[in-house]
Each structure stands twice: as structure tokens, then as C-alpha cells.
TORKOL-4160 file (C-alpha; in steps of 0.2 Angstrom, whole numbers, padded with zeros to 4 digits, m for minus):
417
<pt num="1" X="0501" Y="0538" Z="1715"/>
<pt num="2" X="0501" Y="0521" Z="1720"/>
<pt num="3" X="0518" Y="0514" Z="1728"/>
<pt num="4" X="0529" Y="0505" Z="1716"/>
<pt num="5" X="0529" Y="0491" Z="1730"/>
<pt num="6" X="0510" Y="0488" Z="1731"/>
<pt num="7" X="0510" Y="0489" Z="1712"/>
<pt num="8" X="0524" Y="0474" Z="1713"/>
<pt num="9" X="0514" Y="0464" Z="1724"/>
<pt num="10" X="0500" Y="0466" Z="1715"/>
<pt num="11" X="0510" Y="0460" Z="1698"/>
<pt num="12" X="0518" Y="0445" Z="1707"/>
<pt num="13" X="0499" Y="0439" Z="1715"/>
<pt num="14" X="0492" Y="0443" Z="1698"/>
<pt num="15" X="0508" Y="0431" Z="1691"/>
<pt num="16" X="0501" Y="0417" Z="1702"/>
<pt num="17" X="0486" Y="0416" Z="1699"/>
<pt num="18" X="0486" Y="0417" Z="1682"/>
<pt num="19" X="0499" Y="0402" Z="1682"/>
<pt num="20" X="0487" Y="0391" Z="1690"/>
<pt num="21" X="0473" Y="0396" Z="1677"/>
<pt num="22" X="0485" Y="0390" Z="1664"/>
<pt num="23" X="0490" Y="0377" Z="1674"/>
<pt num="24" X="0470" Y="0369" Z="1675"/>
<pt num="25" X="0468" Y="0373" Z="1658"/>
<pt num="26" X="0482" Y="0364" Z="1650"/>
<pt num="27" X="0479" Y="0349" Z="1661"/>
<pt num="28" X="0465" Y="0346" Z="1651"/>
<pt num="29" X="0462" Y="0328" Z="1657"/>
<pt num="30" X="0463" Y="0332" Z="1673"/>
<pt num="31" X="0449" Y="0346" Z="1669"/>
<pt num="32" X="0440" Y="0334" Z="1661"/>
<pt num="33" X="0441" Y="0323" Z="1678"/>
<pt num="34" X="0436" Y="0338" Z="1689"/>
<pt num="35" X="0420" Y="0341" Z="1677"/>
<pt num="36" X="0416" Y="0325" Z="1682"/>
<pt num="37" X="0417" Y="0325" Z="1699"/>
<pt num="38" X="0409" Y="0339" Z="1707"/>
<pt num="39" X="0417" Y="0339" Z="1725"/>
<pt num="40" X="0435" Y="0339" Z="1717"/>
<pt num="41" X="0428" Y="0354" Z="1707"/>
<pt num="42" X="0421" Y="0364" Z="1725"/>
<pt num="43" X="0437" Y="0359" Z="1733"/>
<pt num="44" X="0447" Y="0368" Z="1717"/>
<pt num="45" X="0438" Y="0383" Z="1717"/>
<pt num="46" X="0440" Y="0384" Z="1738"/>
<pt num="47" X="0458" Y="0384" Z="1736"/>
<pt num="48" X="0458" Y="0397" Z="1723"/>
<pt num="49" X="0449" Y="0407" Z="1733"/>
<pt num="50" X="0458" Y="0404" Z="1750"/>
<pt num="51" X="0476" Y="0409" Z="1737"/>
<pt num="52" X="0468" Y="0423" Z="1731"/>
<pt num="53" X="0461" Y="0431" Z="1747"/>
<pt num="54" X="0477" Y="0426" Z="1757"/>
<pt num="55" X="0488" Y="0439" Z="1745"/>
<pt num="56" X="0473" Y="0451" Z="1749"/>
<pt num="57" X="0476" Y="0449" Z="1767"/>
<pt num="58" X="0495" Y="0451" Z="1765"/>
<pt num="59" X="0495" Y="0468" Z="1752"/>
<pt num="60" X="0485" Y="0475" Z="1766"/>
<pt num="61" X="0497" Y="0468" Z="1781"/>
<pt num="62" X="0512" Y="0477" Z="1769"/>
<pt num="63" X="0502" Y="0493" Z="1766"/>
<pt num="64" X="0499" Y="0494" Z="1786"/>
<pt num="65" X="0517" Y="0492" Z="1788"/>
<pt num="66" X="0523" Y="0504" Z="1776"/>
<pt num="67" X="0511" Y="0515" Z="1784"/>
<pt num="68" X="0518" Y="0512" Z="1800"/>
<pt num="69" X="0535" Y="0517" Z="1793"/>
<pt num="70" X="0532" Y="0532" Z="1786"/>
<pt num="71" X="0524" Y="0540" Z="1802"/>
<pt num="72" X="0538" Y="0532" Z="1810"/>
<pt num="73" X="0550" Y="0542" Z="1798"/>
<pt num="74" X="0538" Y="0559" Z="1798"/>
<pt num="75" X="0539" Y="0557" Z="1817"/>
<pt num="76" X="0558" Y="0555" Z="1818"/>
<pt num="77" X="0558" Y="0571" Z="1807"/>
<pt num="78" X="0547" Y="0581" Z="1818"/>
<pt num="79" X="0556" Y="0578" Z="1835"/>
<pt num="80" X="0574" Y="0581" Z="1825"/>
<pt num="81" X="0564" Y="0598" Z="1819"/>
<pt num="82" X="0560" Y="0602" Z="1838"/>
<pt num="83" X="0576" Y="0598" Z="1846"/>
<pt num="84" X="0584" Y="0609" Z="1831"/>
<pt num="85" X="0573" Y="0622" Z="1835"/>
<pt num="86" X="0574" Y="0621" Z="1854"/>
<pt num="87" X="0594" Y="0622" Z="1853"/>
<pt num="88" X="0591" Y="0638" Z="1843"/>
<pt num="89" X="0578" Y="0645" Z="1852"/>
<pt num="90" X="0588" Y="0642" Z="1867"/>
<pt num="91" X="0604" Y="0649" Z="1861"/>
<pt num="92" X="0597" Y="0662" Z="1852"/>
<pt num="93" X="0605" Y="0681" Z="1854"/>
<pt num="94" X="0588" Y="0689" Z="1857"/>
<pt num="95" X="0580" Y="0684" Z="1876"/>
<pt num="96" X="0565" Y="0675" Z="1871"/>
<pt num="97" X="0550" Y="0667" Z="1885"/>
<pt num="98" X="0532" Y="0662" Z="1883"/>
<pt num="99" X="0518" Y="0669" Z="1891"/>
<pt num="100" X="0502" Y="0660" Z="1895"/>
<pt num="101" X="0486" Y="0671" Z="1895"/>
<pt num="102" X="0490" Y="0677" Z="1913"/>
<pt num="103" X="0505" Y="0684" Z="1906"/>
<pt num="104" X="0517" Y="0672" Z="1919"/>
<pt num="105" X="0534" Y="0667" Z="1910"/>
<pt num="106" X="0539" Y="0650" Z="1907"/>
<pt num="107" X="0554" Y="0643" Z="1897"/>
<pt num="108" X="0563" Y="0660" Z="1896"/>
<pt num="109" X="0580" Y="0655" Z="1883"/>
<pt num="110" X="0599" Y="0660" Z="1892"/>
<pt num="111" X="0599" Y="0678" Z="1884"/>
<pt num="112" X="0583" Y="0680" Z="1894"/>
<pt num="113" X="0591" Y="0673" Z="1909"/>
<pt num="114" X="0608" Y="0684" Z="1906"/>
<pt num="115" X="0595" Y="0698" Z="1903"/>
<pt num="116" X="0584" Y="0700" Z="1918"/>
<pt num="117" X="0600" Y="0692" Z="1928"/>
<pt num="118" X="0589" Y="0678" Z="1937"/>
<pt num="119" X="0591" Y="0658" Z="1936"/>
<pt num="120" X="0576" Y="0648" Z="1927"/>
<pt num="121" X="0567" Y="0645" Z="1945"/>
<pt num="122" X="0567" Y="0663" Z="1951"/>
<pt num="123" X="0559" Y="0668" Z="1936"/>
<pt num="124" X="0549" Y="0656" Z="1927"/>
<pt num="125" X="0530" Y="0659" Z="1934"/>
<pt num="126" X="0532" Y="0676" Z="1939"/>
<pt num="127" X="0521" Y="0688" Z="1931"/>
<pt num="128" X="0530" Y="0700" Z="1916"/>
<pt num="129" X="0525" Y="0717" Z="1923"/>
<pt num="130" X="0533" Y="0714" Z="1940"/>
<pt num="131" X="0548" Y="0718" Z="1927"/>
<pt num="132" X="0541" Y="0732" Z="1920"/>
<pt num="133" X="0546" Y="0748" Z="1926"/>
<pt num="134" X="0529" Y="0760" Z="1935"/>
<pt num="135" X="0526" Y="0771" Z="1924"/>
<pt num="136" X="0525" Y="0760" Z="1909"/>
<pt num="137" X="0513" Y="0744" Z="1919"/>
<pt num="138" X="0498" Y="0753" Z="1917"/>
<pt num="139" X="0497" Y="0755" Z="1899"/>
<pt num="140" X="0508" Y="0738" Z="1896"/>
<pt num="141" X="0492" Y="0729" Z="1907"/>
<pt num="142" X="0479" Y="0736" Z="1895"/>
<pt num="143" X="0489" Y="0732" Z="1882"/>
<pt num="144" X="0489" Y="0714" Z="1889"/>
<pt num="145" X="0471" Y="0715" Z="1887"/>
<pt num="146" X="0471" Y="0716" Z="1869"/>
<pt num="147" X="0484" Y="0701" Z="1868"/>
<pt num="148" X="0470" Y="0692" Z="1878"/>
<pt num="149" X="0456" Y="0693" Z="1866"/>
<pt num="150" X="0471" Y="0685" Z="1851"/>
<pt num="151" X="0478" Y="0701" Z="1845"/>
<pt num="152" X="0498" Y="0699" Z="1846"/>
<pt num="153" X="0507" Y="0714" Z="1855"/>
<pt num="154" X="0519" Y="0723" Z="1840"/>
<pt num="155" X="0536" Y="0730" Z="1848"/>
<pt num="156" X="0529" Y="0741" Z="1862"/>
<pt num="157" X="0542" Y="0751" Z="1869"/>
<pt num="158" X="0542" Y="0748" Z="1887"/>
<pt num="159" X="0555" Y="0751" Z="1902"/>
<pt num="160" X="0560" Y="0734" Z="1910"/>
<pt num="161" X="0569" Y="0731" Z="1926"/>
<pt num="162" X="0584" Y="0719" Z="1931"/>
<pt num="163" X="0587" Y="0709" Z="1947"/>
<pt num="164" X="0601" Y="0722" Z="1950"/>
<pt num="165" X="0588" Y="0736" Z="1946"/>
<pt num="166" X="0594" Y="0743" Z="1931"/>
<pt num="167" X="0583" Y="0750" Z="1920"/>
<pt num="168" X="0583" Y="0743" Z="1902"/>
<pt num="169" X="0573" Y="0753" Z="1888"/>
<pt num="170" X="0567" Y="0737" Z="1878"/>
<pt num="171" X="0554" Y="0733" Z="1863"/>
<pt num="172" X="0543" Y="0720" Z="1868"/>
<pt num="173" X="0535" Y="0708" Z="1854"/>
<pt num="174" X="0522" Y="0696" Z="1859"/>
<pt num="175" X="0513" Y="0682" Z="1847"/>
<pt num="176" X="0497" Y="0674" Z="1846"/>
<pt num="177" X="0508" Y="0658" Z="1853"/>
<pt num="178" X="0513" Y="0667" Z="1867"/>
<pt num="179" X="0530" Y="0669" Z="1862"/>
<pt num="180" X="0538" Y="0684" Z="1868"/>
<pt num="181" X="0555" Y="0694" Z="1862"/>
<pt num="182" X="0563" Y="0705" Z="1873"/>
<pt num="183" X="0574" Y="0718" Z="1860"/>
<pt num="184" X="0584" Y="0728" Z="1871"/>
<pt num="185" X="0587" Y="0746" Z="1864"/>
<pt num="186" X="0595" Y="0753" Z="1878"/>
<pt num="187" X="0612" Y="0759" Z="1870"/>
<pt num="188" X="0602" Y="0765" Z="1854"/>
<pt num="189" X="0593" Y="0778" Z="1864"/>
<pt num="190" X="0607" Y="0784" Z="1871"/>
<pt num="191" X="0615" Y="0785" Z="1856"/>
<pt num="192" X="0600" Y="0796" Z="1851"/>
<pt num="193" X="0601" Y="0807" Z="1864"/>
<pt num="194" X="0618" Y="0810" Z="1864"/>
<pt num="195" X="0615" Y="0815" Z="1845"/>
<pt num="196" X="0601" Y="0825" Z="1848"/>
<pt num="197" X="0610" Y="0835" Z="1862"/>
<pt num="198" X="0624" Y="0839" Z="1850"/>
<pt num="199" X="0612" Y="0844" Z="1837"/>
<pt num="200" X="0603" Y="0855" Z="1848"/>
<pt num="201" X="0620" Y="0862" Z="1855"/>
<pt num="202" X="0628" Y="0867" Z="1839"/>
<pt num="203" X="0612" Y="0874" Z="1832"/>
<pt num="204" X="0612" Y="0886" Z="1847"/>
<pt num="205" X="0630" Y="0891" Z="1844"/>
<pt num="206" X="0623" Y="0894" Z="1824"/>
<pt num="207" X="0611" Y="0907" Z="1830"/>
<pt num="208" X="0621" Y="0919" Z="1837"/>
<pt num="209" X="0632" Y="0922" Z="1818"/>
<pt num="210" X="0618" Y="0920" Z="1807"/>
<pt num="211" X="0608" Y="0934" Z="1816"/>
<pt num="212" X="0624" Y="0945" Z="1814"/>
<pt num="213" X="0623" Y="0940" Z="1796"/>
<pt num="214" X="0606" Y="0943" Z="1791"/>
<pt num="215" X="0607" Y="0959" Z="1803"/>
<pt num="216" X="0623" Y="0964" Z="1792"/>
<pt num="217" X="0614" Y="0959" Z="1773"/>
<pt num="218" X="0599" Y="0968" Z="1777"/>
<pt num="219" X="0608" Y="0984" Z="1783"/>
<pt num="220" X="0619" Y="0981" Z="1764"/>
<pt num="221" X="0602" Y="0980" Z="1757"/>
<pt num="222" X="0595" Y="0996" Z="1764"/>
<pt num="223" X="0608" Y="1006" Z="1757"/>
<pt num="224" X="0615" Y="1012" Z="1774"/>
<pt num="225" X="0632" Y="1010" Z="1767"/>
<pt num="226" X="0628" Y="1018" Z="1753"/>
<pt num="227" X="0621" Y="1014" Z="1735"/>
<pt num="228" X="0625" Y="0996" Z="1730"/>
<pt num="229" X="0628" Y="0992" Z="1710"/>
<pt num="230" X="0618" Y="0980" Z="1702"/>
<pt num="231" X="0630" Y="0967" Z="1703"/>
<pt num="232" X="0633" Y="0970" Z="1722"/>
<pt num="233" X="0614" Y="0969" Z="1723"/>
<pt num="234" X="0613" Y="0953" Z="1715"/>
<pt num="235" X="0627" Y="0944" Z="1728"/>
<pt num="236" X="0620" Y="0951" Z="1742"/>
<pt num="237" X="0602" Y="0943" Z="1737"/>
<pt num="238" X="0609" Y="0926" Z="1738"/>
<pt num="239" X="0619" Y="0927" Z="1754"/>
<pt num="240" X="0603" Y="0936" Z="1761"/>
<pt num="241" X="0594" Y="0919" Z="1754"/>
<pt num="242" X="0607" Y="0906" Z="1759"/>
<pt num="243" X="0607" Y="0915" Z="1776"/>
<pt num="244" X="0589" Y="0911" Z="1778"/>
<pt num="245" X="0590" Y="0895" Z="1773"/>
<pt num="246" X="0603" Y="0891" Z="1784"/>
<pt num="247" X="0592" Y="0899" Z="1797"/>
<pt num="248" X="0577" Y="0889" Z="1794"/>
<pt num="249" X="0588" Y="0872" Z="1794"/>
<pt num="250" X="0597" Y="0879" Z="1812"/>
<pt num="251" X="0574" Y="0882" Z="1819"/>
<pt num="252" X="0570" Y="0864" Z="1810"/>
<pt num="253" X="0585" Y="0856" Z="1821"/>
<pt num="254" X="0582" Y="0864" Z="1838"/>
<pt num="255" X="0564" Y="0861" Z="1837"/>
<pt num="256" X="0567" Y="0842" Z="1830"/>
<pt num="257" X="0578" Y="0841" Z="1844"/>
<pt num="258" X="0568" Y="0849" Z="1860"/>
<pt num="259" X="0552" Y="0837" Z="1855"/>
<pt num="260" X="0565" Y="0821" Z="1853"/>
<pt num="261" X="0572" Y="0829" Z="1871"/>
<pt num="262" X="0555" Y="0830" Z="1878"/>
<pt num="263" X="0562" Y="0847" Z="1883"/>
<pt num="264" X="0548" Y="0857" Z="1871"/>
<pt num="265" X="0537" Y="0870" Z="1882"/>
<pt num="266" X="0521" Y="0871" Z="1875"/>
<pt num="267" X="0510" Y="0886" Z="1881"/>
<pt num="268" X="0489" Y="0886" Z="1878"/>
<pt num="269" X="0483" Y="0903" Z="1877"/>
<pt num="270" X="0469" Y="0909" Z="1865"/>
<pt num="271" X="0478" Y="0911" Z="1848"/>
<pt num="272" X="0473" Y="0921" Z="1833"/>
<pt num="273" X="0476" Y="0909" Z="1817"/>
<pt num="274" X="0473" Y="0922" Z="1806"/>
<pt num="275" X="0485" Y="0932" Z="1813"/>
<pt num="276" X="0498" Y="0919" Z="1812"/>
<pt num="277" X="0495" Y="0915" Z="1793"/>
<pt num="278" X="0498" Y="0932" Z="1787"/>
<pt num="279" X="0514" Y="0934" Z="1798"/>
<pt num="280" X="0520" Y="0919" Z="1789"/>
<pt num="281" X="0516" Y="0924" Z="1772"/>
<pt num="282" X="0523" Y="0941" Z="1776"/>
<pt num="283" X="0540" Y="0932" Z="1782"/>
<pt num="284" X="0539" Y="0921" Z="1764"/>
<pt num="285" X="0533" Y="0935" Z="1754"/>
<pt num="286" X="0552" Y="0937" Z="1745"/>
<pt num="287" X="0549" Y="0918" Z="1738"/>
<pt num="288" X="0530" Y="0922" Z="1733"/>
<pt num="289" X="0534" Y="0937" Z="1723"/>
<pt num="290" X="0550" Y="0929" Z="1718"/>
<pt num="291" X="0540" Y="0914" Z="1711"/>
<pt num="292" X="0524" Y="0924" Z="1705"/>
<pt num="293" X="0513" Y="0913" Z="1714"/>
<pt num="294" X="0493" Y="0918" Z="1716"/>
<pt num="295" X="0490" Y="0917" Z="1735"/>
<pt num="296" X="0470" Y="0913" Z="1741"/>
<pt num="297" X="0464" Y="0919" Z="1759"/>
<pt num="298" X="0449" Y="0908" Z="1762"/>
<pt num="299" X="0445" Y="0911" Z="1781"/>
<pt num="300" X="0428" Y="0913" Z="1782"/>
<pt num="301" X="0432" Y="0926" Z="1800"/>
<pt num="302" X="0435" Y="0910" Z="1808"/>
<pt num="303" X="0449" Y="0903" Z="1819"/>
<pt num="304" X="0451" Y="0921" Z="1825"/>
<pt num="305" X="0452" Y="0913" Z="1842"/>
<pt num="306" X="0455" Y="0897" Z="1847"/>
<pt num="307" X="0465" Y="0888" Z="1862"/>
<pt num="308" X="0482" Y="0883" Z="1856"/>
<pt num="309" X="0500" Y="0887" Z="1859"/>
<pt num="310" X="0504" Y="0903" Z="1844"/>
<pt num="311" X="0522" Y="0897" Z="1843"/>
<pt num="312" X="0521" Y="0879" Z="1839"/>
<pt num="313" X="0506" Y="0882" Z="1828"/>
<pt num="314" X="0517" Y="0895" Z="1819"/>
<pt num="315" X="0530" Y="0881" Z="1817"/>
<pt num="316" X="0517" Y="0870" Z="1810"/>
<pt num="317" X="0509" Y="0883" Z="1799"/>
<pt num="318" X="0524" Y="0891" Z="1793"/>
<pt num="319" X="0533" Y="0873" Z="1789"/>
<pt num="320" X="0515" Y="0868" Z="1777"/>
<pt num="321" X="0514" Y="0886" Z="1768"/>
<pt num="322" X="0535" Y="0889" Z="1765"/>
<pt num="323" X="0534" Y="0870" Z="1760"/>
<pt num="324" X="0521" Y="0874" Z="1746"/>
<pt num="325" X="0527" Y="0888" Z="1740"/>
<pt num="326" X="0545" Y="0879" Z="1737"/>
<pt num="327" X="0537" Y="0861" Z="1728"/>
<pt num="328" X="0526" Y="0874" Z="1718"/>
<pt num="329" X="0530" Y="0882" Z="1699"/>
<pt num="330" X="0532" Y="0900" Z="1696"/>
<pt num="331" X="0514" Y="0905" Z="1693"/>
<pt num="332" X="0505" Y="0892" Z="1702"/>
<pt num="333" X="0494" Y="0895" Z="1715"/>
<pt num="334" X="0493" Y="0893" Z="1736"/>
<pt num="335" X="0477" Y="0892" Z="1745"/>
<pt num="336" X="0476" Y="0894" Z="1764"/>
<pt num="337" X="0457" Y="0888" Z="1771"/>
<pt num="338" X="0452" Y="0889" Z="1788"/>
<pt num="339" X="0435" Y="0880" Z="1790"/>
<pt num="340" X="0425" Y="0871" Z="1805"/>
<pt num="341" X="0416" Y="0856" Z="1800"/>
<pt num="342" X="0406" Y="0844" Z="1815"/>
<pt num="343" X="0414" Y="0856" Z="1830"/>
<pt num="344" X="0433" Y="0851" Z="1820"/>
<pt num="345" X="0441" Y="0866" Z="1817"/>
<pt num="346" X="0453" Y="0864" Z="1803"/>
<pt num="347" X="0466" Y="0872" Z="1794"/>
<pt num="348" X="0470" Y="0867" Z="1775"/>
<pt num="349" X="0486" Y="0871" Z="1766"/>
<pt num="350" X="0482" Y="0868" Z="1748"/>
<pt num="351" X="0494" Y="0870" Z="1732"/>
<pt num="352" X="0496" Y="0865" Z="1715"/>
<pt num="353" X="0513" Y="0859" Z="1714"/>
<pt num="354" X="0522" Y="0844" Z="1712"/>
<pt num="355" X="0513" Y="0832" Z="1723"/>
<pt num="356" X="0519" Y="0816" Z="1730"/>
<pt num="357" X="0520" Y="0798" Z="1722"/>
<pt num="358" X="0508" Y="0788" Z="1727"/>
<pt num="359" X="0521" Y="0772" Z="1732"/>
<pt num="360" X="0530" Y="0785" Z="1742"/>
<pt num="361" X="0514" Y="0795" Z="1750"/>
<pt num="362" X="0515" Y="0783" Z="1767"/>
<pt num="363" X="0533" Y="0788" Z="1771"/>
<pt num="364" X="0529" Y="0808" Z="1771"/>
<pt num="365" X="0530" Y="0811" Z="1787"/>
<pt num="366" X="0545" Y="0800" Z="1792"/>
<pt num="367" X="0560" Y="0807" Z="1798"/>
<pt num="368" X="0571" Y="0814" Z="1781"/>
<pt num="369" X="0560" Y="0808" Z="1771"/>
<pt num="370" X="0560" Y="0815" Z="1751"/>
<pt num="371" X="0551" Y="0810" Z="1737"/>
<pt num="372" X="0559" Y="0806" Z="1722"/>
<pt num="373" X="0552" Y="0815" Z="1710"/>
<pt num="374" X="0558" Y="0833" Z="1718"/>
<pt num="375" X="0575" Y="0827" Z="1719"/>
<pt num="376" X="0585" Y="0836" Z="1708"/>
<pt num="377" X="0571" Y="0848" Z="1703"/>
<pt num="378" X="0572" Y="0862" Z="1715"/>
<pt num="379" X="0583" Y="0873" Z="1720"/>
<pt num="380" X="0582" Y="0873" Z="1736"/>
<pt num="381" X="0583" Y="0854" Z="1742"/>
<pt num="382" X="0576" Y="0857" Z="1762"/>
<pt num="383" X="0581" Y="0845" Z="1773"/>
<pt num="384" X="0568" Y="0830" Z="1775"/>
<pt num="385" X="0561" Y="0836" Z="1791"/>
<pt num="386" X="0549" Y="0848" Z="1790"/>
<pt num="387" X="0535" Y="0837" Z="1788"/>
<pt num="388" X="0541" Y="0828" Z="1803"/>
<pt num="389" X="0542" Y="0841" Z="1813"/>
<pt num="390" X="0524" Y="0847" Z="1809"/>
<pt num="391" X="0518" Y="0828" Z="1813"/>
<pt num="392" X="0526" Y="0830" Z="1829"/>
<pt num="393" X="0521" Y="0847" Z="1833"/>
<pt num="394" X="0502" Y="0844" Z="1830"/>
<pt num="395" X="0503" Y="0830" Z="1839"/>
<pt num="396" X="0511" Y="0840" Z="1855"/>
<pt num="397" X="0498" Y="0853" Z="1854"/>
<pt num="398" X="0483" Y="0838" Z="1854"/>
<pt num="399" X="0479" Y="0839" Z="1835"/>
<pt num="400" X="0480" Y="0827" Z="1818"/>
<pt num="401" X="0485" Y="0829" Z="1803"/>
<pt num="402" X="0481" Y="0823" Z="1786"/>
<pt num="403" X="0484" Y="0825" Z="1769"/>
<pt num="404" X="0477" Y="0821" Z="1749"/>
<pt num="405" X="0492" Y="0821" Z="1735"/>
<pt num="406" X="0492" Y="0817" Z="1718"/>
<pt num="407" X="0507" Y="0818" Z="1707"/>
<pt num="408" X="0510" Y="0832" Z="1696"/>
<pt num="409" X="0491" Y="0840" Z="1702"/>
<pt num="410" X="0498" Y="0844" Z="1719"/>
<pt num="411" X="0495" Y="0842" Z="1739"/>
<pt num="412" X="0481" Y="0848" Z="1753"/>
<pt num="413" X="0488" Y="0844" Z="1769"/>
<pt num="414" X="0473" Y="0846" Z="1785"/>
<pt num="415" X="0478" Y="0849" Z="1802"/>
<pt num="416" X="0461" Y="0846" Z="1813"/>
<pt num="417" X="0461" Y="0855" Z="1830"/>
């Protein structure tokens, strides 16, 4: 939109001009008198034209300096922008620096400084990974590389190193600007660990009564004490079911915990899969004939031997099978397939329960994870972390695993070995 000022201007020249055509035409003698002589008539129409191109001249003089102005203002705006943002990025509670493409650091803010312990000249140049800890520099330097060819560096979790020596466990951020953020994390892992220590501990201290428990149901059960009435029967069903459940909870705990410890032993040896499937189905069979649910044994004789560790892959497999037999109706159906498809041998746990929602499907295996449309529907609730656990096992024993859902159809998870 054309400024109300230039508009203004262009009003007020208009104004004069037309004042001196009214002027020369109601002088009509004097009209008369220029028609007469032409010089006086040459000499009108030059001063006409000298008026009007002088008001040209000073409309484009009064753009040129309202130009001037606005830049003058944008400009004013931008540096009071900059020193804003360069009081906040100094004062900011998160160490910030900038890397050039040799990753040296320059500008580091006062929590970088109070960080790393160091003054501005003792750090600024110096290359990032002399303040990275050994064991992460190598794969922090090939990370760099990717950072290099524009691809920004997405809260790596690195060890760093103070002047003093101390080792900080950080995630490092870096942009396509070369901005880096340094988030320490430190007190959170400890934290962790100190959690995951207790868990682990009390678990252990729940495996000794539950044994004696189930040890003491089962003897109920068998009638060693003598005949039980039906009503006996039927409580000593559901302790002998809660007490399984609560050992399953104390397995998922201690094995959550040893892999978040790092302390989990993992033992290759040649492993028959088959072998392992039926045990499990054997251990669930209670729930299956409880539930009425049609089990299919697809495996082709293969998987009979193959190098893994039997336990942790009894984990995972027992963890996939125990978790379709609870998400599925009375009188649905399992399916166990072992295939071996391009030299991939895989194992598929197929069922035709509840499935997971689709807006939900890439949170499954997080940690206490539950999709919402089980809540509330089964009787046992489980804890969240089964799927976890399997994620983390395969993962341990140097296999992936994937899976296809649909709500209300059911769920095939993979695992490739």
C-alpha cells in the first residue's frame, strides 16, 4: 500500500499545479496576450515544467529518506534482537558453545565455563573431544563426520571431562549452526542406578518366599494333605495364580534391571528353539486350557540349532507367547512360526487378539508402556515391561525385532536372528 505521506505529497503537488492551470485560464487576457506572443508562451510551458519535475525530484528525495529510516529502524531492531539474545544465550542455565566444522569451541556461555571449570582463553579454540572421555571419542569423532556433511548431532550421550578430571555423563546436541548444548545428566543416572539397584535387591529378597509359596500351593494341589473341597480348590487356584504372577513381575524386574546394570551374562551356545517354545507353552499351559485357546506349531524342523544364548532367548520367547495368550479372547488362536527367509532366521509370534492402536503402535516397546484400549479389559494388567525387556534382550543377544498390529484383528511380532 502506498504510504499516506507519499499520497500527501502527491495531493499537495497535484493542488499546485492545478491552481496555476486555473490561474492561466481565468486570466484570460493575459492568455490572450501569451497566444500572441510565442516566446512568453515557451517560457510558460518551461516553468510549468521545471514546477512540475521539481516536486518529482523532491517525492523521490522524501521516498529515499523514509527509506533510509525504516532500515534505519529495522536495523536498531535487529542489534536490540542480538544483544537480547546474546545476554540470554550468555546467561543461560544450559552450557552452550559453537563449533566450527573442525569442531574447536568458540564463545562458550558462563554455564559452559562453570561447567568444564576453565576461563574463556583456556578453552575457546581447543578441539571438543580433548573433553570427551576415551572410550566415547571414537564413536563421538565419527559421529562428527556426519555433522560435517550438514546433518546436526541429536543428544548423543557421551562422557565428558572437567579441568579437575571429573567425569560428567552429559547429552550433547549439536545444530546445523554450530551451536552446541551440553545437558549434564549426571545426577539422573545416578539416580537410576540407585533405583535399579534397589529394584534388583528387593526382587532377590521376593524369590526366596514366593518359591516357598508356590512350593506349598502345589503340594495343597496334589492332595498331599489330603482331599481338598471344591471351595478349598477354588482359593488355592488363585493364590497358585497370583503367586505366579507375582513371580513373573519379580523375573521381569531382575532382568530389567541386570540389562539397565550392564550386569546381564549372556552365554552363546547352540540352542534348540523348538525345544524352548514347547517348554514355554508347557509352563503357560494352565492359561491356554483356562482360556480355550487353539495353539499352531508351524516349525518346518527348523531352528532346531542355532547359536544363541537358551536363557535370554527363553525370556524373549516366553515374554511374546505369555503376552499373547493374555491380550487374546477365550477361543481365539496363537501361532508360533519359525521360518528362514534370505539366510534371516526368524521367529513369529502370531495372535488374534486385541491389537494395538495405530497412534499408540510406536510407543510399544518403551518402558511401561500400555495401550489404552486393554486397559480395564483384562484381568491381569502386567506391568508395562515385558515388551521392553524383549526389545532389550534381542538387542543383547545381536537380533531385531519387529512387529504388524491392527486393532481388534490382532499382532505378529518378528524377532530376526
Amino acid at each position: 500500500m502506498f504510504p499516506r505521506l507519499y499520497l500527501k505529497h502527491l495531493l499537495y503537488s497535484f493542488s499546485v499545479l492545478l491552481l496555476l492551470v486555473a490561474t492561466l485560464f481565468l486570466s484570460r487576457s493575459y492568455i490572450e496576450k501569451v497566444v500572441e506572443d510565442p516566446l512568453q508562451t515557451v517560457f510558460i510551458s518551461l516553468v510549468i515544467i521545471i514546477v512540475f519535475f521539481s516536486y518529482i525530484i523532491y517525492l523521490l528525495l522524501t521516498y529515499n529518506t523514509r527509506f533510509d529510516l525504516e532500515i534505519w529502524n529495522a536495523t536498531k531492531k535487529v542489534a536490540l534482537s542480538k544483544e537480547q539474545f546474546k545476554r540470554l544465550y550468555e546467561n543461560a542455565p544450559v552450557p552452550y558453545l559453537l563449533l566450527n566444522k573442525n569442531a574447536e569451541i568458540h564463545d562458550p556461555n558462563k554455564a559452559a565455563l562453570r561447567f568444564f571449570g576453565v576461563l574463556p582463553e583456556e578453552i575457546d579454540g581447543k578441539n571438543i573431544f580433548s573433553y570427551i572421555s576415551g572410550e566415547d571419542r571414537g564413536p563421538a569423532e565419527r559421529l562428527f563426520q556426519y555433522y560435517k556433511s550438514g546433518m546436526p548431532i541429536n543428544r548423543k550421550e557421551v562422557d565428558m571431562v572437567t579441568k579437575k578430571g571429573d567425569i560428567r555423563s552429559v547429552q550433547l546436541s549439536v545444530f546445523e549452526t554450530g551451536l552446541a548444548m551440553i545437558f549434564d545428566i549426571t545426577e539422573q543416572k545416578r539416580l537410576d542406578k540407585a533405583k535399579t539397584e534397589f529394584v534388583s535387591l528387593a526382587s532377590h529378597q521376593l524369590k526366596s518366599p514366593l518359591a516357598t509359596t508356590k512350593w506349598l500351593t502345589e503340594m495343597l494341589t496334589s492332595a498331599d494333605f489330603g482331599e481338598l473341597s471344591p471351595k478349598q480348590q477354588e482359593y488355592i487356584d488363585k493364590l497358585h495364580d497370583a503367586n505366579e504372577d507375582m513371580v513373573d513381575l519379580v523375573n521381569v524386574l531382575l532382568n530389567v534391571s541386570r540389562i539397565e546394570m550392564g550386569s546381564l551374562f549372556v552365554d552363546m551356545k547352540v540352542t534348540n528353539v523348538e525345544e524352548l517354545s514347547e517348554s514355554v507353552l508347557h509352563e503357560l499351559s494352565f492359561l491356554i486350557n483356562k482360556k480355550g485357546i487353539r495353539i499352531n506349531r508351524k516349525y518346518h524342523g527348523l531352528l532346531k540349532n542355532i547359536r544363541s544364548d537358551p536363557k535370554l532367548l527363553r525370556i524373549v520367547i516366553q515374554n511374546l507367547i505369555s503376552n499373547a495368550l493374555k491380550y487374546t479372547p477365550e477361543g481365539g488362536t496363537v501361532t508360533i512360526t519359525f521360518e528362514e527367509v534370505a539366510g534371516e532366521r526368524r521367529i513369529k509370534v502370531s495372535d488374534t487378539g486385541l491389537g494395538i492402536p495405530k497412534s499408540q503402535q510406536d510407543q510399544v516397546f518403551t518402558k511401561l508402556f500400555r495401550a489404552d484400549n486393554i486397559r480395564g479389559l483384562v484381568d491381569n494388567q502386567g506391568t508395562g515391561l515385558g515388551l521392553y525387556l524383549v526389545k532389550s534382550v534381542v538387542g543383547v543377544i545381536g537380533g531385531s525385532i519387529s512387529f504388524v498390529s491392527e486393532e481388534n484383528k490382532g499382532s505378529t511380532f518378528t524377532i530376526t536372528l
